[in-house]
N, C-alpha and C positions, 0 to 999 in steps of 0.2 A: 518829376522823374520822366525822362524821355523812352518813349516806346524801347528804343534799343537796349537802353539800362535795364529798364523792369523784363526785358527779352535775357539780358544776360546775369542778370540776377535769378530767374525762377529755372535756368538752363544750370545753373551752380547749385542751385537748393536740389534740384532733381539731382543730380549727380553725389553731390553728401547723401543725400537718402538712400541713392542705390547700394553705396560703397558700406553704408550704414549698415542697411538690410544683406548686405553682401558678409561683411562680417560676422552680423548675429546666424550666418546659415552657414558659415566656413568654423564657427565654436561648436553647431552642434553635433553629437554623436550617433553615429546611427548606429543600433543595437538590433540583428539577427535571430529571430528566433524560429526556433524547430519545437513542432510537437505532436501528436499524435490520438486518433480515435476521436475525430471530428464531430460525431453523435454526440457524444459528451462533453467534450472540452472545447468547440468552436465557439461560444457565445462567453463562454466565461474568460479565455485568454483575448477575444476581444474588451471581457471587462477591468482582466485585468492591467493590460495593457494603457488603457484608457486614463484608468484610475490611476498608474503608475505616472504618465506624462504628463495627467493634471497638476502632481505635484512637480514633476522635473522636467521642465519646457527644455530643456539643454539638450535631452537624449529621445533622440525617436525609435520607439520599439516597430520595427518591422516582422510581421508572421509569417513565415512560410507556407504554401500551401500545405495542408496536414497531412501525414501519411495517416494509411487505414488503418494501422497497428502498430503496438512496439515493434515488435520482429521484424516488419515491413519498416517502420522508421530508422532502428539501427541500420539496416541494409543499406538506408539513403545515405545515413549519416557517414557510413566507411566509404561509399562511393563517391560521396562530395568533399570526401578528405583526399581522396586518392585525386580528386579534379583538381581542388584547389579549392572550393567553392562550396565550404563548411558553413555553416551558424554560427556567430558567437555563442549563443547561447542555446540548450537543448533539456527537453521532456524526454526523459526513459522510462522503460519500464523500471522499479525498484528491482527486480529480478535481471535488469539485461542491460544496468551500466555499467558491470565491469568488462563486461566484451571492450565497450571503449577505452577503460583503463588499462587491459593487458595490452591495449593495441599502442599505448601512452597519448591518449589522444584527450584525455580529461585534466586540467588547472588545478592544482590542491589548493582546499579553500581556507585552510588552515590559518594563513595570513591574515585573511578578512575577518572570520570570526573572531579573533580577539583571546583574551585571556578568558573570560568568564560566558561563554554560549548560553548557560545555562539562566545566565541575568534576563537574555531574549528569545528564554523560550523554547529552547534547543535543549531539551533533557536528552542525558547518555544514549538512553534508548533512544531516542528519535536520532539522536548521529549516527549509531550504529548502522542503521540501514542507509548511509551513504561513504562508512569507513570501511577501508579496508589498509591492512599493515601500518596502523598506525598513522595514516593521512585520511584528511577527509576531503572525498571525490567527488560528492553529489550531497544534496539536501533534499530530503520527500519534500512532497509538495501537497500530495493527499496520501491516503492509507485505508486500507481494511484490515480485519484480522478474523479467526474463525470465532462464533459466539456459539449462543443454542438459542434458537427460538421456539418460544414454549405456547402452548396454547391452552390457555388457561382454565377453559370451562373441562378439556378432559384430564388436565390435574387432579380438577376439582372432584370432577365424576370416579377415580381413581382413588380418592378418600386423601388426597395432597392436599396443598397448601400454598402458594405462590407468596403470601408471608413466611412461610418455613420451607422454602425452596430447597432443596440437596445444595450443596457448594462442593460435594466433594464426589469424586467416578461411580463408587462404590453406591452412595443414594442419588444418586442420578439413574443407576441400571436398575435398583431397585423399585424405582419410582416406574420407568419405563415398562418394567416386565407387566405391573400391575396397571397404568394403561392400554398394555397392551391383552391384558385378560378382559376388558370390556365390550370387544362380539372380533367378529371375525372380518369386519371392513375397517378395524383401528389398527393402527400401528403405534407400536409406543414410541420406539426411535431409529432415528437413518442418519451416518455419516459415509461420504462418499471413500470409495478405496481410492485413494489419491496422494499423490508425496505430498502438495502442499498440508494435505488435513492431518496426514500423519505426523508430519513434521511439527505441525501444532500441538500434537500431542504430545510427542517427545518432549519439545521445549516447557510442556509443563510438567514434566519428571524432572525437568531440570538439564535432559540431554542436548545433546548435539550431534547430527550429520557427519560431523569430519573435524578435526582436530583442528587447531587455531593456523597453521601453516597451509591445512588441507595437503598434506602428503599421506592420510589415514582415516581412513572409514572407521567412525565410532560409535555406529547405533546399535551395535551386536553389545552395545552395554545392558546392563540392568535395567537403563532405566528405556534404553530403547528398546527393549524386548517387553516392558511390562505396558508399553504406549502401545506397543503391535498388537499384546494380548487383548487390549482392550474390544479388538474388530470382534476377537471372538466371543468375548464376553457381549456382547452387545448383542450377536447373531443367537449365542447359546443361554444365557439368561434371562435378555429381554425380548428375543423372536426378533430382533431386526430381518426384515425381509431383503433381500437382492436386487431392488428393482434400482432403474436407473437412475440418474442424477435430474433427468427431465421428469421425469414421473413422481420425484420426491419433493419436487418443485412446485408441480401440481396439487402435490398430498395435502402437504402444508397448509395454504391457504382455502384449500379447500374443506378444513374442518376432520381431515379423516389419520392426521399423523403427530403423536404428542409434544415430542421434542426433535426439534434440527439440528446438527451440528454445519454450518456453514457459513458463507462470507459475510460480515458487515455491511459490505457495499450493496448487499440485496433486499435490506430491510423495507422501504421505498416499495419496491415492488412486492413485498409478501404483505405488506399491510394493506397496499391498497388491494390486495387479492382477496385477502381476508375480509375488508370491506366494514360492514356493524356485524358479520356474523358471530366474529369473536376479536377479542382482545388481545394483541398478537402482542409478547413481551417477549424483550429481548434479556438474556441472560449472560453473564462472561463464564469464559470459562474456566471450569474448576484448575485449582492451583494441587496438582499431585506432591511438587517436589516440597521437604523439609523445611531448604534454604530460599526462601523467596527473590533470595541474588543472583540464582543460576535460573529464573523461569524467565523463560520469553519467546515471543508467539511469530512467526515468520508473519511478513505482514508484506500484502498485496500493496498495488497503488503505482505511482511514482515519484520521480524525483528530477531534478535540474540539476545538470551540470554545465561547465563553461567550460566551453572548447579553446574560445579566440588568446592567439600567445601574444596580442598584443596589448602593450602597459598600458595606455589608456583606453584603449575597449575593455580592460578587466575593470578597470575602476567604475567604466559604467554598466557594465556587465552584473559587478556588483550591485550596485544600486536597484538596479531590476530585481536580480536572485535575491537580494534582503526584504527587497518590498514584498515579492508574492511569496515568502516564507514565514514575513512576517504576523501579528495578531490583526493588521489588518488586509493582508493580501489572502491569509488563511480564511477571512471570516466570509470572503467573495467566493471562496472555492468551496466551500462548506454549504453556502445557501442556492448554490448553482450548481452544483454535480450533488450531493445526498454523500459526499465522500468523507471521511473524519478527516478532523487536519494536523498538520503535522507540527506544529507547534505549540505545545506545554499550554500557555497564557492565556490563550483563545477559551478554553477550556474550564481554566482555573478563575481567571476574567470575568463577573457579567456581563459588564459593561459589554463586550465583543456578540458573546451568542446568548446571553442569560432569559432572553425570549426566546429564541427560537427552542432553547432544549428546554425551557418550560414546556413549550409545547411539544417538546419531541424527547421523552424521558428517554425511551428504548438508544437515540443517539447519545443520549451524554453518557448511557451507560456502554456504548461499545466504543463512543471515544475514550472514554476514561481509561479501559483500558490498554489502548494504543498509546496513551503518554504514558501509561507507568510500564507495559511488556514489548513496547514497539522490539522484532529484533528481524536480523536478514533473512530472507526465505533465502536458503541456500541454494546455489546453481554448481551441481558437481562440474569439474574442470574437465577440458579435452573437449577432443572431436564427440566423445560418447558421452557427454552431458545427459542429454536427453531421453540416448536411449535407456542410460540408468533409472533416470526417473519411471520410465515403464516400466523398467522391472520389479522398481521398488512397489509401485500401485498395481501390479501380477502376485505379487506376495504380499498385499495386505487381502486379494481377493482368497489366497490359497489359505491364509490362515484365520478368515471369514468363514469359510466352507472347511473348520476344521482340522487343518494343519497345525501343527508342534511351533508354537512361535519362537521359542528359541533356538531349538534347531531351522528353523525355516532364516531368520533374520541373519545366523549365524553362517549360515550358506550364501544365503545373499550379501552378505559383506565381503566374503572370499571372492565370490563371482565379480562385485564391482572393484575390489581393491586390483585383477586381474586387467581389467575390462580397462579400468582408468590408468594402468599405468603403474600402481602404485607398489608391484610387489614384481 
């Protein structure tokens, strides 16, 4: 073969190759994503990212820099819609993707999931908290919900039982008071005055916030006046003291507070505070209502939606949003944030986490039950969303300190059905 030949033969191989490598990089997808609170979630959406391309060489997941917060990330997200220069795909808060929805900026997933969700792990409850009117807008990704953390050695000293635990309001405050009768540095129990904690309460009378249309405030019910009374019971039966949500934070693992009512997502941090001094167990919480089909616990965390309107970024948009919702995109987010996961399977599964919640009993028991009560933390509508939420946590403090809860609650529903528009 003459120099010239083998010059214009390896000048044709190089040119196949390029054209080659030209087309496998003109098939692939590049997939956008947004997400938020860096602290916690930058090493794990790199894992899972990683994990996701190792199986689908086709689609390259790109990250966004992260915004410092939901609040702060929705902000980005209406401003990069307004540019042109959205994400396909995006992290919200569970609490602040429907801002995007009313704005119609969210894909309904309804298509992808298929007839049967439930087959992959996607219980009611866990849709729930990404449906609204009948379509579904987003999928959690992680979750908390409110539990009690109990501390077992002043149970004990209390003459309780952590084998015959209370499951129900009534011997929980009972329990409490008589912790709280063992000196004058014990507290038996603290839950914050706050709409998310109340709102947990309500959902286990069985209530609800607002009517399923949400054109009517419905806590002025029975069962949301009997969730309100409990602040006072708890102040006037078991000596629940006033002090603040950082100070009851402190209490906790520091040996000197019985039982917590608060988030999931802070177990992690109360045990390791607790340390060997005592045995920090996690508890759910008690089930008030009759019907166990109406209870369900507004549930922290977030979720993913798909912004991009175009037919093949969904299909790979898709493939992303099934893999990190799935029993193994969940099991990455579960051993890398301390967060429950939002998927049924993982759970029900050994195979996925059946070590890790050997070792971590207090987890299985506050995911367990995020897959059976997952339900929305509600966000009243309007410009005055939020200021409602104050008032509703101003009137768990007035009838903490006292107040008539059904007249107080019953006032309070007039004031916001006012406030919102709705009368």
């Amino acid at each position: 073969m003459s120099l010239e030949t083998r010059f214009m033969r390896n000048t044709l191989l190089a040119a196949a190759f390029a054209l080659t490598a030209t087309a496998a990089h003109a098939q692939e997808t590049e997939i956008r994503v947004h997400y938020a609170i860096p602290t916690i979630w930058s090493d794990t959406q790199k894992a899972l990212a990683d994990a996701f391309m190792e199986k689908h060489t086709e689609i390259k997941i790109t990250l966004d820099g992260a915004a410092e917060s939901y609040p702060d990330g929705v902000q980005r997200l209406l401003r990069e819609t307004v540019a042109g220069t959205a994400p396909d795909v995006a992290y919200v808060g569970l609490n602040r993707w429907r801002i995007l929805e009313d704005r119609g900026l969210t894909q309904p997933l309804d298509g992808f999931l298929g007839d049967n969700p439930g087959e992959q792990g996607y219980t009611p409850a866990l849709l729930s908290l990404g449906r609204f009117e009948d379509k579904q807008h987003a999928l959690a990704t992680s979750a908390s919900t409110l539990v009690m953390y109990v501390n077992p050695d002043l149970v004990e000293q209390a003459g309780g039982s952590m084998d015959d635990f209370p499951t129900t309001f009534d011997g929980v405050i009972k329990l409490a008071a008589k912790i709280n009768a063992l000196g004058d540095t014990i507290d038996g129990v603290w839950i914050g005055r706050h709409d998310w904690r109340y709102q947990s309460l309500l959902g286990s009378f069985g209530g609800r916030p607002m009517n399923e249309d949400e054109t009517d405030i419905t806590f002025d019910s029975s069962e949301g006046i009997a969730a309100a009374g409990l602040y006072q019971r708890f102040a006037e039966e078991a000596g629940m003291k006033s002090y603040s949500e950082n100070d009851a934070r402190q209490a906790l693992p520091a040996g000197t507070l019985g039982i917590m009512f608060e988030s999931s997502s802070l177990q992690s941090r109360f045990e390791e505070g607790a340390g060997d001094a005592f045995d920090l167990t996690v508890k759910p919480l008690p089930i008030a209502a009759a019907d166990k089909e109406k209870v369900y616990f507004p549930t922290g965390g977030s979720g993913v939606v798909m912004l991009t309107g175009d037919e093949e970024k969904q299909k790979a948009a898709w493939e992303y949003i099934s893999f990190v919702t799935s029993p193994e995109g969940q099991k990455i987010i579960v051993e890398t944030t301390g967060y429950a996961p939002a998927n049924a399977k993982v759970v029900e599964d050994k195979s996925y986490l059946g070590a890790f919640y050997e070792k971590n009993p207090n987890a299985l028991t506050a995911h367990s039950q995020i897959a059976n009560y997952a339900g929305p933390w509600y966000a009243y509508p309007g410009a005055e969303g939020v200021a409602a939420t104050d008032l509703i946590a101003a009137s768990m403090v007035e009838i903490t300190e006292g107040a008539d809860a059904e007249k107080t609650m019953k006032d309070l529903a007039e004031t916001l059905r006012v406030q919102l528009g709705m009368k």
